[in-house]
Structure formats: structure tokens, C-alpha cells
C-alpha positions, 0 to 999 in steps of 0.5 A: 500500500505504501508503495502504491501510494509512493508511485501515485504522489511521484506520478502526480508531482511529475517525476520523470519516472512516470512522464511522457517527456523526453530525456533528451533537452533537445527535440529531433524530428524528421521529415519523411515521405512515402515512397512507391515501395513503401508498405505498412511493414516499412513503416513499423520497421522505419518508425522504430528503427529512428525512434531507437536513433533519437527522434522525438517525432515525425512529420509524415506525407503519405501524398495529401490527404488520405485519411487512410494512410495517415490513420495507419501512419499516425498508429504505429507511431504512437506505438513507438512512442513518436509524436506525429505530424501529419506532413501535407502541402496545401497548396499544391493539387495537380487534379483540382479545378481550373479556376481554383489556381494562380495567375501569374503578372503575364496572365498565365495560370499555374494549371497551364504554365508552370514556373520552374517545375511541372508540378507546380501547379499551386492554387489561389490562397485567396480563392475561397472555394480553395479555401474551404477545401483546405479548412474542411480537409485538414478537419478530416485529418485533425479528426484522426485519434493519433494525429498530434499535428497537422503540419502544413507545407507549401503554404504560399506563392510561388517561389517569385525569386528562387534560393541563390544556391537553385539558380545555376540548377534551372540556369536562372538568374534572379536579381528581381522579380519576374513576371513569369514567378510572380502570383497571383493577379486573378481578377478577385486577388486584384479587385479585393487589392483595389479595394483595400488600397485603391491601388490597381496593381495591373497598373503599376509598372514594377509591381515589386516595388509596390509595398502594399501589394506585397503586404496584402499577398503576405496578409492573404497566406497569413488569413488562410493559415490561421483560418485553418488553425482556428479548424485543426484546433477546434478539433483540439488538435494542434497545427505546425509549419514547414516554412522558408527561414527568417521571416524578413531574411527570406521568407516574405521575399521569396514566397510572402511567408510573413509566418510570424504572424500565424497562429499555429503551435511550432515552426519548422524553417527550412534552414537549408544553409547549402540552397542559400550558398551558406556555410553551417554558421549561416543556421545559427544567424537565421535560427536567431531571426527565427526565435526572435521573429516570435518572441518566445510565443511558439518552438522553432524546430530548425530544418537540417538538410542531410547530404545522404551521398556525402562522400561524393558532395564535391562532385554532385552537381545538384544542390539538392544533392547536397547537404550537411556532412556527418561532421558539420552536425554536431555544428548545426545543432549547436548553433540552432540551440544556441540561437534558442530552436527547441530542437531540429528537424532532418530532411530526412531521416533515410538520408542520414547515414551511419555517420550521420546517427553516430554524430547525432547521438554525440550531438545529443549527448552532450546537450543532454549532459548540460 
């Protein structure tokens, strides 16, 4: 009797004997996608195999929302003990529509003409039929018993001015704004600006110099996310963000994230230092625009991107190739705690090699140790 009474006052004081909590001072999730050969077995074998190397919990795309997936994904995550995120783009849909998506300043839609890449076809965020559809499909998902999050991504424009280290990739070069990138000027996006400013921006020359124009495309993404929010969390759920790094550095100016301002439960910045031509110190600086940018309000998570051939980086011509080597880790996770993230985030963890767990597990360690 004595020991139950024992394990009932420590459980209700919070002893770690009997919390959920972590050990680990720091939080490590990762960003994983389903694959065509990608079964229920490989899932179980996947999830327990990075919760075992340190992971805290997963963002996980099973291809948009289907429930069915996400149900079984969401469930062998709680089984081992991985917090879950259920990883869907929102603007991209390649099947919804024609009316629903972007117009760029030369008048042409994203279902038609596609900047950079044919899978870019992204919808009007200030359409309200797009809209609807995605505040009544994330419902869907916030409705799964053991979806944790729902975490959105591809929440914005098209990217109007591509990171410094794509440029050679797509043989672009990007000092300003270009009419081809530049979304959205459908009829409603300009007669709802008009409206609000008095502005016609079909009749401005340099509509990039326009800051009104630029304060109302970043209004309409922050309108549309926490419209959702306000959906995932009246299901008593939460809702987090993979988003481009800074704000201000390079979030509002390539993709009119002014992310700040959202009212979700944690931010995921892409802090791709090799896609911005930076070197690893480069994650500390934006990690600490990002933390300050919030105020404390919400968790950064700083995204690390693994370079999963790293032998070979020097020769691999796509920076998309790229990424962090096993020994800059332990670098970039001390310069994301440091500047005040909760934790990080691995783009992915299939890429991480065994050297890569090995410097993890260090890296861990000694912030553990603190």
C-alpha cells in the first residue's frame, strides 16, 4: 500500500519516472515521405528503427490527404512512442479545378504554365472555394485519434525569386522579380487589392516595388493559415509549419511567408544553409531571426538538410544533392540551440547515414549532459 501510494504522489508531482517527456533537452524530428515501395511493414520497421536513433517525432506525407494512410501512419507511431505530424502541402493539387489556381503578372495560370517545375501547379490562397477545401480537409485529418499535428507545407506563392544556391540548377538568374514567378493577379486577388488600397496593381509598372501589394499577398497566406488553425484546433488538435527561414531574411521575399504572424503551435524553417550558398554558421544567424521573429510565443524546430551521398558532395552537381556532412552536425545543432530552436528537424531521416546517427547521438549527448 505504501508503495502504491509512493508511485501515485511521484506520478502526480511529475517525476520523470512516470512522464511522457523526453530525456533528451533537445527535440529531433524528421521529415519523411512515402515512397512507391513503401508498405505498412516499412513503416513499423522505419518508425522504430529512428525512434531507437533519437527522434522525438515525425512529420509524415503519405501524398495529401488520405485519411487512410495517415490513420495507419499516425498508429504505429504512437506505438513507438513518436509524436506525429501529419506532413501535407496545401497548396499544391495537380487534379483540382481550373479556376481554383494562380495567375501569374503575364496572365498565365499555374494549371497551364508552370514556373520552374511541372508540378507546380499551386492554387489561389485567396480563392475561397480553395479555401474551404483546405479548412474542411485538414478537419478530416485533425479528426484522426493519433494525429498530434497537422503540419502544413507549401503554404504560399510561388517561389517569385528562387534560393541563390537553385539558380545555376534551372540556369536562372534572379536579381528581381519576374513576371513569369510572380502570383497571383486573378481578377478577385486584384479587385479585393483595389479595394483595400485603391491601388490597381495591373497598373503599376514594377509591381515589386509596390509595398502594399506585397503586404496584402503576405496578409492573404497569413488569413488562410490561421483560418485553418482556428479548424485543426477546434478539433483540439494542434497545427505546425514547414516554412522558408527568417521571416524578413527570406521568407516574405521569396514566397510572402510573413509566418510570424500565424497562429499555429511550432515552426519548422527550412534552414537549408547549402540552397542559400551558406556555410553551417549561416543556421545559427537565421535560427536567431527565427526565435526572435516570435518572441518566445511558439518552438522553432530548425530544418537540417542531410547530404545522404556525402562522400561524393564535391562532385554532385545538384544542390539538392547536397547537404550537411556527418561532421558539420554536431555544428548545426549547436548553433540552432544556441540561437534558442527547441530542437531540429532532418530532411530526412533515410538520408542520414551511419555517420550521420553516430554524430547525432554525440550531438545529443552532450546537450543532454548540460
Amino acid at each position: 500500500m505504501r508503495k502504491l501510494f509512493f508511485i501515485m504522489i511521484t506520478c502526480a508531482l511529475g517525476i520523470s519516472a512516470c512522464s511522457n517527456e523526453p530525456k533528451n533537452k533537445i527535440r529531433v524530428y524528421g521529415w519523411e515521405g512515402e515512397g512507391k515501395e513503401t508498405t505498412e511493414k516499412s513503416v513499423r520497421r522505419d518508425f522504430k528503427k529512428w525512434k531507437q536513433y533519437g527522434l522525438y517525432g515525425i512529420c509524415y506525407n503519405v501524398g495529401g490527404f488520405n485519411v487512410e494512410k495517415h490513420t495507419y501512419a499516425a498508429r504505429i507511431a504512437h506505438k513507438n512512442n513518436l509524436e506525429y505530424h501529419a506532413w501535407i502541402p496545401a497548396m499544391l493539387k495537380s487534379d483540382a479545378d481550373s479556376t481554383w489556381y494562380a495567375i501569374n503578372r503575364k496572365g498565365e495560370s499555374a494549371y497551364d504554365v508552370q514556373a520552374y517545375v511541372p508540378y507546380y501547379k499551386l492554387l489561389c490562397p485567396n480563392n475561397p472555394e480553395v479555401i474551404s477545401y483546405l479548412v474542411a480537409e485538414y478537419s478530416k485529418i485533425a479528426d484522426i485519434k493519433d494525429v498530434d499535428y497537422v503540419h502544413l507545407d507549401y503554404i504560399r506563392y510561388v517561389d517569385v525569386i528562387l534560393a541563390r544556391g537553385l539558380w545555376e540548377k534551372y540556369g536562372l538568374v534572379m536579381n528581381e522579380e519576374y513576371p513569369d514567378a510572380d502570383y497571383c493577379y486573378c481578377d478577385k486577388c486584384v479587385k479585393d487589392f483595389k479595394a483595400t488600397t485603391g491601388i490597381d496593381i495591373r497598373s503599376i509598372e514594377d509591381p515589386s516595388i509596390c509595398e502594399e501589394w506585397k503586404q496584402f499577398r503576405y496578409d492573404i497566406i497569413t488569413c488562410l493559415v490561421n483560418q485553418i488553425a482556428e479548424a485543426v484546433h477546434a478539433k483540439g488538435k494542434k497545427i505546425s509549419a514547414a516554412v522558408f527561414p527568417g521571416p524578413d531574411s527570406y521568407a516574405k521575399k521569396l514566397v510572402r511567408q510573413e509566418w510570424n504572424k500565424w497562429k499555429i503551435d511550432a515552426f519548422f524553417p527550412m534552414n537549408y544553409n547549402d540552397f542559400y550558398l551558406e556555410s553551417v554558421s549561416w543556421i545559427g544567424k537565421v535560427t536567431k531571426e527565427e526565435t526572435t521573429s516570435v518572441e518566445g510565443q511558439q518552438p522553432i524546430y530548425s530544418g537540417l538538410f542531410i547530404c545522404s551521398d556525402w562522400k561524393r558532395k564535391e562532385a554532385i552537381k545538384d544542390p539538392e544533392g547536397h547537404g550537411l556532412l556527418p561532421s558539420e552536425i554536431a555544428q548545426a545543432i549547436h548553433n540552432s540551440i544556441e540561437a534558442g530552436a527547441a530542437g531540429i528537424s532532418l530532411f530526412t531521416p533515410s538520408r542520414m547515414t551511419d555517420e550521420h546517427w553516430k554524430e547525432l547521438e554525440k550531438a545529443i549527448k552532450t546537450w543532454s549532459s548540460q
